[in-house]
C-alpha positions as CSV (number, residue, x, y, z in Angstrom):
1,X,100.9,-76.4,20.8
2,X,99.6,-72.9,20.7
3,X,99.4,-73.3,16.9
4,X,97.8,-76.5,16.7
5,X,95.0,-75.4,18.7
6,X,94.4,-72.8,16.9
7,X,93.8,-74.5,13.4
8,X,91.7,-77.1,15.6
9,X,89.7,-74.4,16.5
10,X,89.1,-73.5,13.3
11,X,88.3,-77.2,11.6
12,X,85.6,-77.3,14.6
13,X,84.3,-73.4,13.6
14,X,84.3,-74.9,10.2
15,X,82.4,-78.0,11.4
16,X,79.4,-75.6,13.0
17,X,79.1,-73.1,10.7
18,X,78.6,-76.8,7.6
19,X,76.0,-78.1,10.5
20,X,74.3,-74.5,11.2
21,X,74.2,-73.8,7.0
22,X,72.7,-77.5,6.8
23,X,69.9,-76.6,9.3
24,X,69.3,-73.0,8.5
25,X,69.0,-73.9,4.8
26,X,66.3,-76.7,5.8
27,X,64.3,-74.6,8.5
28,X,63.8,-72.0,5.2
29,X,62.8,-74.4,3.1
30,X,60.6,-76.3,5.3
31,X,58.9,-72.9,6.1
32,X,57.8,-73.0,2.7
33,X,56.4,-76.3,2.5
34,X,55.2,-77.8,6.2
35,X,56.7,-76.2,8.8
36,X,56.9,-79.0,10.9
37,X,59.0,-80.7,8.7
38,X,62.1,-79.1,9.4
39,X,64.7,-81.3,11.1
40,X,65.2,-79.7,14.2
41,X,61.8,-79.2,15.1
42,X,61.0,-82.9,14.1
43,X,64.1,-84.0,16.7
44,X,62.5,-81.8,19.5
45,X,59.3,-83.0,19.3
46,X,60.5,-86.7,19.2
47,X,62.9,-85.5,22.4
48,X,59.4,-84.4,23.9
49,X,57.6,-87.8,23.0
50,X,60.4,-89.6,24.8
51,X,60.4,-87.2,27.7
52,X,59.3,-88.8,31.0
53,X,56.3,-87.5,32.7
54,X,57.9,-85.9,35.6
55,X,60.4,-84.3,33.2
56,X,58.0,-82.7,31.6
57,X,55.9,-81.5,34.4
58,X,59.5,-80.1,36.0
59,X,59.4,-78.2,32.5
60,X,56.2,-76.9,32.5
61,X,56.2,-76.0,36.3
62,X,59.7,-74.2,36.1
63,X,60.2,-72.9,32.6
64,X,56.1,-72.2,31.8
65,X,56.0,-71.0,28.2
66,X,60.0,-70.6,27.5
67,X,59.8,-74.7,28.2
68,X,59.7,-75.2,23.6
69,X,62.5,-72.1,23.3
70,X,64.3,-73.8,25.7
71,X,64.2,-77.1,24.0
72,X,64.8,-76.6,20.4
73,X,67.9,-74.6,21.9
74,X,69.1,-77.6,23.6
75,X,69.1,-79.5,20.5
76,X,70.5,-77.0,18.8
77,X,73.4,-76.8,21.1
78,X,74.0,-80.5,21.0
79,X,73.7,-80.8,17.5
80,X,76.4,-77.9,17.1
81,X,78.8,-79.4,19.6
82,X,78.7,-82.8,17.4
83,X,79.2,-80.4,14.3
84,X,82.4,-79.2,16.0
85,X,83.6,-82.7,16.8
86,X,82.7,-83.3,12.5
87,X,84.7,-80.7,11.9
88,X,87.9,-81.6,13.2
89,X,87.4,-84.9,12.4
90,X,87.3,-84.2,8.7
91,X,90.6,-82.2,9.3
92,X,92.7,-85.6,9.4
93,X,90.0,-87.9,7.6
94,X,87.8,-85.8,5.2
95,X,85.4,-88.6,4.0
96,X,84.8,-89.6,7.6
97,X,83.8,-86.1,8.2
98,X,81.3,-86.2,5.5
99,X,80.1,-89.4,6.0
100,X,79.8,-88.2,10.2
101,X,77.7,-84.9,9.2
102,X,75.5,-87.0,6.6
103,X,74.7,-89.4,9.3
104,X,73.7,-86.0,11.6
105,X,71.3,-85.2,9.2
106,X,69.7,-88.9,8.3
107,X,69.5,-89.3,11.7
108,X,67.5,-85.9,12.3
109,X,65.5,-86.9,8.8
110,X,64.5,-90.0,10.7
111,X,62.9,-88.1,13.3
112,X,60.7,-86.3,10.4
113,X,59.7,-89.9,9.3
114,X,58.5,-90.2,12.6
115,X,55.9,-87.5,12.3
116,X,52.5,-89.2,12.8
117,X,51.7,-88.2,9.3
118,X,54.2,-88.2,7.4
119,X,53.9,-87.5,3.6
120,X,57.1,-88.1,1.3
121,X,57.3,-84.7,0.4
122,X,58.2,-83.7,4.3
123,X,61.7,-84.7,3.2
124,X,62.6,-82.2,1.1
125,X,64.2,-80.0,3.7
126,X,66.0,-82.7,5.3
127,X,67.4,-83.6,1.7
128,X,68.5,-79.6,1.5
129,X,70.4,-80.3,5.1
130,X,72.0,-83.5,3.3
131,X,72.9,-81.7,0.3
132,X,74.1,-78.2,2.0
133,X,76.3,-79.7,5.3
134,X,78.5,-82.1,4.2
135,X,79.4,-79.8,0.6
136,X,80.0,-76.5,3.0
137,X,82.2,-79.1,5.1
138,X,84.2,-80.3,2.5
139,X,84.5,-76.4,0.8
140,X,85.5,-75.4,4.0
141,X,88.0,-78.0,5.3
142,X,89.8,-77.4,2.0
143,X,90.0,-73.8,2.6
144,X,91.9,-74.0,5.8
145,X,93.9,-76.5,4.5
146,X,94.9,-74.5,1.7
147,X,95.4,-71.3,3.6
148,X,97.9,-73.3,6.2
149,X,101.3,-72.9,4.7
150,X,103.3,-76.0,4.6
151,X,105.6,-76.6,7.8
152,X,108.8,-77.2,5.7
153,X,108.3,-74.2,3.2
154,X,108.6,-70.6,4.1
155,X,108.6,-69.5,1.0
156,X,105.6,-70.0,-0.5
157,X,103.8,-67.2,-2.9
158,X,100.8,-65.8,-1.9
159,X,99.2,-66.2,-5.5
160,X,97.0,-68.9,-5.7
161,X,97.0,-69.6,-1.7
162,X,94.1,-68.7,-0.1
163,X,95.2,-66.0,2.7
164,X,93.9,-66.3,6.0
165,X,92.1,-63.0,5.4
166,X,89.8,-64.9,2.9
167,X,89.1,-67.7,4.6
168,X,87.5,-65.4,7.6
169,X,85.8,-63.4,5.2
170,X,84.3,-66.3,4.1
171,X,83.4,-67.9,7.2
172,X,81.9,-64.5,8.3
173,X,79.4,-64.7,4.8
174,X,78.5,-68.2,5.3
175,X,77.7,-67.5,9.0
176,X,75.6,-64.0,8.0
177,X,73.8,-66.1,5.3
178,X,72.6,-68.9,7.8
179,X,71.0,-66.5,9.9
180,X,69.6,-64.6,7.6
181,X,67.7,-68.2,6.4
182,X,66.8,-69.2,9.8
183,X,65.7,-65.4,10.6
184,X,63.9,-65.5,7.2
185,X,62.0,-68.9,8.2
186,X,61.2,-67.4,11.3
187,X,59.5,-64.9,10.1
188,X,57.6,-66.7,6.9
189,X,56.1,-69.1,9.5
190,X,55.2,-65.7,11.3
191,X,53.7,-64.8,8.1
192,X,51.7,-67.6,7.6
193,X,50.2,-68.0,10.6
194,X,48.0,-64.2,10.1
195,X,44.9,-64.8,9.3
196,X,42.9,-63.3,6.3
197,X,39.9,-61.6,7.0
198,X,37.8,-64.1,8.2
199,X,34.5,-62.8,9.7
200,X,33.2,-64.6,12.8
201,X,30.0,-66.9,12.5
202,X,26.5,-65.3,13.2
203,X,25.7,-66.5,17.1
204,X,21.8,-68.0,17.3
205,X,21.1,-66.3,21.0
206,X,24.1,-63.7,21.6
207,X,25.1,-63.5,25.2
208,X,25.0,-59.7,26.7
209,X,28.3,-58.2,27.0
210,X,30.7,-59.0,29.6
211,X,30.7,-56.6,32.5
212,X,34.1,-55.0,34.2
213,X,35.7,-56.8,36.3
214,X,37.4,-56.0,39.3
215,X,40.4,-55.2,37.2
216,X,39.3,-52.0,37.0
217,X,39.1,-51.1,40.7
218,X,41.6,-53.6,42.4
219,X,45.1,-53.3,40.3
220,X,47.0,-56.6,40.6
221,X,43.8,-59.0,39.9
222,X,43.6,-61.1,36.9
223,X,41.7,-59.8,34.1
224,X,38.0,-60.9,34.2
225,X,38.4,-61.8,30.6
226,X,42.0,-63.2,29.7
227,X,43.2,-62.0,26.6
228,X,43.9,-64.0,23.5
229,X,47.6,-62.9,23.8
230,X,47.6,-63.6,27.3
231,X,45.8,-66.9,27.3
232,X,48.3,-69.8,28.3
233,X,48.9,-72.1,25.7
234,X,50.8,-76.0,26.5
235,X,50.6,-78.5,24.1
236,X,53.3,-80.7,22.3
237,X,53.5,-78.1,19.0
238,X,57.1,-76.7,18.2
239,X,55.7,-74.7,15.5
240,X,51.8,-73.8,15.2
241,X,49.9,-75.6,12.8
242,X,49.5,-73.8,9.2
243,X,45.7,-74.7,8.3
244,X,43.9,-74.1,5.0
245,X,40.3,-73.3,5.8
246,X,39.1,-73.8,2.5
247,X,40.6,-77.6,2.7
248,X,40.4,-78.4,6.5
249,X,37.3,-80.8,7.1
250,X,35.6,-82.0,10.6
251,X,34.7,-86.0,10.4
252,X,32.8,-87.5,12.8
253,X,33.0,-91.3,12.3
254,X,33.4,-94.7,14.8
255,X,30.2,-95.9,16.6
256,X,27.8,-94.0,14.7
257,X,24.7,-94.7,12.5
258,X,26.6,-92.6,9.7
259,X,29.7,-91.4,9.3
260,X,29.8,-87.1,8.4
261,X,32.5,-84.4,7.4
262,X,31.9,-80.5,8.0
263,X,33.6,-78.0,6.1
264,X,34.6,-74.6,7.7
265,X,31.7,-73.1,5.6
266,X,29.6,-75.9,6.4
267,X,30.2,-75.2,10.8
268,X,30.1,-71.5,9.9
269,X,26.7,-71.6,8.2
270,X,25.1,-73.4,11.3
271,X,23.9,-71.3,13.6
272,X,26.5,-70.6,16.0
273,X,26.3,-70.0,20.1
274,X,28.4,-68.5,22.5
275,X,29.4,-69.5,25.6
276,X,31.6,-68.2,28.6
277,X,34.3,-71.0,29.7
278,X,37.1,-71.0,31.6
279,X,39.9,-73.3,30.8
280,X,42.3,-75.2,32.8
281,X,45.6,-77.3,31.9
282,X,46.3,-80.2,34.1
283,X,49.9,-79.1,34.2
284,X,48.7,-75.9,36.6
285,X,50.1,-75.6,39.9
286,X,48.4,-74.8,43.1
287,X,48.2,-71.0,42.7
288,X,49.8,-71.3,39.0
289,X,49.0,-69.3,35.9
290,X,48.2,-71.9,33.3
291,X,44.0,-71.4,33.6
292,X,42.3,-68.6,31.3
293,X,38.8,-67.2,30.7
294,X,37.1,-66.1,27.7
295,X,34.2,-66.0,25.4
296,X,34.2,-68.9,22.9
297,X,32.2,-68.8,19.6
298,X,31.1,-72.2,18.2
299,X,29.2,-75.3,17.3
300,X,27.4,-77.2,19.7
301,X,29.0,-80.6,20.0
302,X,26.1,-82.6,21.0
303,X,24.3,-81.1,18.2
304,X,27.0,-83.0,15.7
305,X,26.9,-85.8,18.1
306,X,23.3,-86.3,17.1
307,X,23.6,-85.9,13.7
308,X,26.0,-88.5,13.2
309,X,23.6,-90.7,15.7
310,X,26.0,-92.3,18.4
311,X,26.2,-96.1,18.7
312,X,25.4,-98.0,22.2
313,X,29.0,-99.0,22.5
314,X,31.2,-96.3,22.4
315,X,32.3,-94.6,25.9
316,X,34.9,-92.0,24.3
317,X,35.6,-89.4,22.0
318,X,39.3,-89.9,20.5
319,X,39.8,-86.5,18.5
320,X,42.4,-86.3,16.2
321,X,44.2,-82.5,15.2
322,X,45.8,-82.1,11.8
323,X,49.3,-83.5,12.9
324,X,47.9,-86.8,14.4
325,X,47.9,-86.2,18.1
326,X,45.1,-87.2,19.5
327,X,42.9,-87.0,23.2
328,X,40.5,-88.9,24.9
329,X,36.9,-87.1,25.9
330,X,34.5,-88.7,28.1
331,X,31.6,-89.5,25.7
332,X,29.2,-89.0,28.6
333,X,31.1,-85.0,29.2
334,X,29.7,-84.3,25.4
335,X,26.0,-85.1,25.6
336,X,24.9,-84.6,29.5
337,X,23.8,-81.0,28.3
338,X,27.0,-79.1,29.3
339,X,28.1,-76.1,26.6
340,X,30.3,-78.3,24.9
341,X,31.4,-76.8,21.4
342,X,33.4,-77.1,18.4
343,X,34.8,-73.4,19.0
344,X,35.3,-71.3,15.8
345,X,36.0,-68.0,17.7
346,X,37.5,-66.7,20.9
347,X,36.6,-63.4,22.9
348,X,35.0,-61.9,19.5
349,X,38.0,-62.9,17.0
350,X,38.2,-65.9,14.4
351,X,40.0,-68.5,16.6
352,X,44.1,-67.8,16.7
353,X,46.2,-70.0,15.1
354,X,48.1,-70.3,18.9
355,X,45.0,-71.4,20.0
356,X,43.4,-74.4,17.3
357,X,42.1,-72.6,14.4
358,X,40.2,-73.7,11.8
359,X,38.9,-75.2,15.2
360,X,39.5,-76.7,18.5
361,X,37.5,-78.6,21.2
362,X,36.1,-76.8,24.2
363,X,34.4,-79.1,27.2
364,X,34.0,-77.3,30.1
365,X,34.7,-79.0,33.6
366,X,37.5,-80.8,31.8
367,X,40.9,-80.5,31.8
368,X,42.7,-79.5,28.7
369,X,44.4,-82.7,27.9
370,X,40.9,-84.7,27.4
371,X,38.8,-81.4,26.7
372,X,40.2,-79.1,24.6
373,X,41.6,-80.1,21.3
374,X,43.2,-77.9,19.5
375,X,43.8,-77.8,15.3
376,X,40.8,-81.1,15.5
377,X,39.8,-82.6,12.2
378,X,38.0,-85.7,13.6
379,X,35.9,-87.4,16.1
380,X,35.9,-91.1,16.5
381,X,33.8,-92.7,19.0
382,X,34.9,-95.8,19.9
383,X,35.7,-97.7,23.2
384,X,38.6,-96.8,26.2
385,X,39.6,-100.5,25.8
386,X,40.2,-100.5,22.2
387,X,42.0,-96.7,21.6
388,X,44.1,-95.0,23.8
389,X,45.2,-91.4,23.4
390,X,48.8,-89.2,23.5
391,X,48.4,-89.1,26.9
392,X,46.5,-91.4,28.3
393,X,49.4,-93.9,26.7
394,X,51.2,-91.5,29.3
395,X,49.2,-92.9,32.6
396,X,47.6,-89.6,32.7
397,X,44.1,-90.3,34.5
398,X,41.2,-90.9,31.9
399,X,38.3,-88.9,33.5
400,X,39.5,-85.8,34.8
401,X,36.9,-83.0,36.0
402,X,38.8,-79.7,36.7
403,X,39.0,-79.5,40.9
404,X,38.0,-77.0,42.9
405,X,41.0,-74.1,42.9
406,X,41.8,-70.0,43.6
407,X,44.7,-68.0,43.5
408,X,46.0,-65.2,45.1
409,X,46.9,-62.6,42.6
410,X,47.7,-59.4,44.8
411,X,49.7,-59.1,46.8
412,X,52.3,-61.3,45.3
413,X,54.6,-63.9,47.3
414,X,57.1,-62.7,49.0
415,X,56.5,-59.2,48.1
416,X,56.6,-56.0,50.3
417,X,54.0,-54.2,50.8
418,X,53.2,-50.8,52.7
419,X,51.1,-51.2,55.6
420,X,48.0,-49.6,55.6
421,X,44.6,-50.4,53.7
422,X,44.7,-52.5,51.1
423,X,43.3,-55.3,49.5
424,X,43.9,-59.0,48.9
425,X,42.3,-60.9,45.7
426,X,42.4,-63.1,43.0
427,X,40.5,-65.5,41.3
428,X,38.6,-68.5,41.8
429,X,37.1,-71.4,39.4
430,X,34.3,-74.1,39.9
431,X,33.9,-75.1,36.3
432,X,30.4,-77.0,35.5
433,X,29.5,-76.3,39.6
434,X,30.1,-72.5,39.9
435,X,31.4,-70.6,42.9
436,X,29.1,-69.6,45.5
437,X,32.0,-68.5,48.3
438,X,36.0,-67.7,48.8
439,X,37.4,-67.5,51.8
440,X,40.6,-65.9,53.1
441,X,43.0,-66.9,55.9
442,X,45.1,-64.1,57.4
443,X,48.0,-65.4,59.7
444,X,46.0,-68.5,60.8
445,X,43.2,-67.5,61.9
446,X,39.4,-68.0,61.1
447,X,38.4,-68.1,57.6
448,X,36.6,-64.7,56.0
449,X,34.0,-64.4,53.3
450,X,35.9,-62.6,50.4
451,X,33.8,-60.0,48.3
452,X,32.8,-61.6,44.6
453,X,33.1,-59.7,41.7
454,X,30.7,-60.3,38.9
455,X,29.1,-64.0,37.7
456,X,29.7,-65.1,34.2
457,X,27.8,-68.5,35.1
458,X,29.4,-72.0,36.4
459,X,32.1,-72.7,33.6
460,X,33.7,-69.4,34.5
461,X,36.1,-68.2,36.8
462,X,35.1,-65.4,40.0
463,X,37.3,-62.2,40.5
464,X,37.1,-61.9,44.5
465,X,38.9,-58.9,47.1
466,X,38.7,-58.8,50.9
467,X,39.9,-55.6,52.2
468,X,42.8,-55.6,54.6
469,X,44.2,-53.2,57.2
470,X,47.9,-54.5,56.6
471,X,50.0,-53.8,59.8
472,X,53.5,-53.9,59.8
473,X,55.5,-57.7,59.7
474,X,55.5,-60.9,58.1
475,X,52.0,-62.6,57.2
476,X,50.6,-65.0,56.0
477,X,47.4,-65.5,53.4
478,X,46.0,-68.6,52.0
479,X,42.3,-68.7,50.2
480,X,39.9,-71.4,49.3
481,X,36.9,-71.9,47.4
482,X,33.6,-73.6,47.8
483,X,31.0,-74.3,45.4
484,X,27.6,-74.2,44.7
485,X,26.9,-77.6,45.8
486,X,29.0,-77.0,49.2
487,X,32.0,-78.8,48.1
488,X,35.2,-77.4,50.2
489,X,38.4,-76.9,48.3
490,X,40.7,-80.0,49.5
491,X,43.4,-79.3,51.5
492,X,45.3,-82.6,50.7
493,X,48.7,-81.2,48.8
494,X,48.7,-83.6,45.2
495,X,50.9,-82.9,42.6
496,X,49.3,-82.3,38.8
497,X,49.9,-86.0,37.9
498,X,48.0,-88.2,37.1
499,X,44.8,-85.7,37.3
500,X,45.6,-82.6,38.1
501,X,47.2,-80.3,41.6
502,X,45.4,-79.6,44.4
503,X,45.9,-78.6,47.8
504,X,45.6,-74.7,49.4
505,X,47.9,-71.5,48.3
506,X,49.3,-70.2,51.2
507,X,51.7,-67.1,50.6
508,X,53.9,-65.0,52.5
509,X,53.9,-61.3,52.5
510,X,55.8,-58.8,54.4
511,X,53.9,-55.5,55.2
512,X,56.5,-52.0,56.0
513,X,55.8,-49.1,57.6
């Protein structure tokens, strides 16, 4: 029995390393070509499309940014258990085994099909997978069975019978090889997503520089101006868009008097403005980390809105990135005079691949999902009852102004704390109102005006601190925000779907002597 399993073992060991050559082999090659084209990318993201929305927001609210690592390991690990289950298969009935780990691999090309835009070419490392798995399976398969002497012969010379000792070694090679081809993919894609040196756009009125924010005095607050690294970043991308400026094009077509196409040159030669925007996902819990603030560096949408002239029909702007996604914008959000832009350039730097370049869509007062395409290469205005969007198709609410929200930064939840004096702060956002006050709540009791730290206008977030002489014992802190026009922060707990969280942070602290 003992020996049985162990050559079982080893026809499933030989089934993984055939599936993990297959895929390692095609994530290399389609690193090459279009990254998104490699098989087990284009399975997760058609596992994502068929998520359900409260999946998904469990993802994002647990996992945060690990949610796509996560993922494309799960479908590794499936995919390598069924290669183990090939693998002994193909021990008793070899063709079956090849015909099992082709039919792995056509099914994973059929996701790549899929793709929402699809060119015959994104095949090619899907036909390396078909190629590569099933001949490493069949190589392998042999190998054991050659290296297993027969049960009714002792005897048998070692010349010409592949030892044991060879087989291992060559399992070892084959195994070193494929992750030296998935490592090497990894890091092309890295590669390819550094930018050259692309200067930003002059600005027509340049905004003073940012002060300091309360960063500097209060440790523990957020960062008055999020860093590019820092910034959150959700979206339905496995692997970032690779963009050619020199061939990327912004069209502007649908209800307008005529249709028009923008080069990068052509939006980098117009004269350029800068605005200071905070940005929001939908996804963001109460108190959560998924909102960012920076300086963006762009076109004027309304500006290209007018140039195309905009028909008397059209009630939305259904933006389209590079891959096909697409999002619904409020027509009315793009040409009521807010700084809405066509960003080229974020806190000073060319626009990161992470976050849209050649360029993305920045509305403030919006949420993310209808606000902020990234990687865009059109604008059609047309109708809400005649095109529906990624996730609108997803019952996500159509209009969806950013609500009133702060966060308690320091001190954390559940933390300990010495007692003494000390400070509690965070942030707070009123995008397209603006903050006017923040209010804290210690254990309960009335609420106090927080200190503000400095104004970057109404799209951006407000640092805030309110001193505190912490005594020893459990407390409690919650914080609000109302805005210039004397709305109140609702109390009412909502989850992020269909529009987005609300409700009050209330955390608990525990102060020592």
């Amino acid at each position: 029995m003992r020996h049985l399993d162990r050559h079982t073992l080893a026809h499933a060991a030989a089934g993984v390393l055939a599936g993990v050559a297959g895929m390692s082999a095609a994530h290399l090659t389609a690193a090459l070509l279009t990254p998104a084209s490699s098989p087990t990318l284009a399975v997760s993201t058609a596992v994502i499309d068929a998520t359900p929305t409260p999946v998904k927001e469990w993802a994002v609210r647990e996992l945060g940014t690990a949610d796509k690592p996560i993922l494309i390991g799960s479908v590794l690990l499936v995919t390598i258990g069924f290669a183990a289950v090939i693998g002994v298969v193909a021990r008793r009935r070899l063709r079956l085994g090849v015909g099992l780990m082709a039919g792995l691999v056509l099914l994973a090309g059929a996701a790549v099909v899929r793709r929402p835009l699809f060119e015959i070419t994104d095949l090619i490392p899907t036909v390396v997978a078909l190629l590569l798995g099933p001949t490493v399976l069949v190589l392998l398969t042999r190998a054991l069975t050659a290296a297993r002497p027969p049960s009714h012969r002792q005897d048998v010379p070692s010349e010409g019978v592949a030892t044991r000792r060879s087989v291992l070694i060559g399992f070892g090679a084959l195994a070193l090889l494929s992750a030296a081809a998935a490592t090497g993919g990894q890091l092309i894609v890295r590669g390819r997503t550094a930018l050259a040196d692309i200067m930003l756009p002059r600005v027509r009125d340049p905004l003073p520089a940012l002060p300091a924010g309360l960063e500097e005095t209060h440790q523990g607050i957020s960062r008055f101006v999020t860093r590019n690294r820092d910034f959150y970043r959700v979206d339905t991308k496995l692997t970032v868009p690779i963009v050619d400026q020199n061939s990327w094009s912004l069209t502007i077509d649908g209800d307008v008097e005529r249709e028009l196409t923008f080069s990068y040159d052509d939006l980098r030669e117009r004269e350029n403005v800068e605005h200071d925007i905070t940005l929001t996902c939908v996804s963001n819990e109460v108190g959560g980390k998924l909102v960012g603030a920076a300086r963006w560096t762009g076109v004027p949408l309304q500006e290209l809105l007018e140039e195309a002239g905009v028909g008397k029909n059209a009630d939305q702007i259904l933006s389209t990135d590079v891959e096909g996604f697409t999002i619904s914008t409020p027509l009315e959000a793009a040409m009521d005079g807010r700084n809405a832009i066509i960003a080229l350039g974020m806190n000073g730097e060319v626009l990161p691949r992470t976050h849209g370049f050649p360029a993305r869509l920045v509305v403030p007062g919006l949420y993310g999902y209808v606000g902020a395409t990234k990687w865009v290469t059109r604008l059609t205005l047309t109708r809400y009852d005649e095109a529906t969007a990624y996730w609108t198709d997803r019952d996500w609410a159509i209009d969806a102004p950013i609500k009133l929200s702060s966060r308690i930064d320091t001190p954390r939840p559940l933390s300990n704390i010495p007692s003494g004096r000390t400070v509690i702060g965070g942030v707070a956002w009123a995008q397209h109102h603006g903050v006017a006050t923040v209010d804290v709540r210690i254990d309960g009791g009335r609420w106090q005006p927080a200190e503000l730290g400095p104004d970057a206008g109404i799209d951006y977030w407000r640092q805030w601190f309110l001193p505190w002489d912490a005594q020893p014992g459990s407390h409690q802190l919650a914080v609000r925000v109302v805005d210039r026009d004397g709305n109140v922060q609702s109390a009412e707990r909502a989850t992020p779907f269909p529009d987005g969280s609300s409700g009050i942070q209330e955390i608990v602290v525990t102060v020592t002597d």
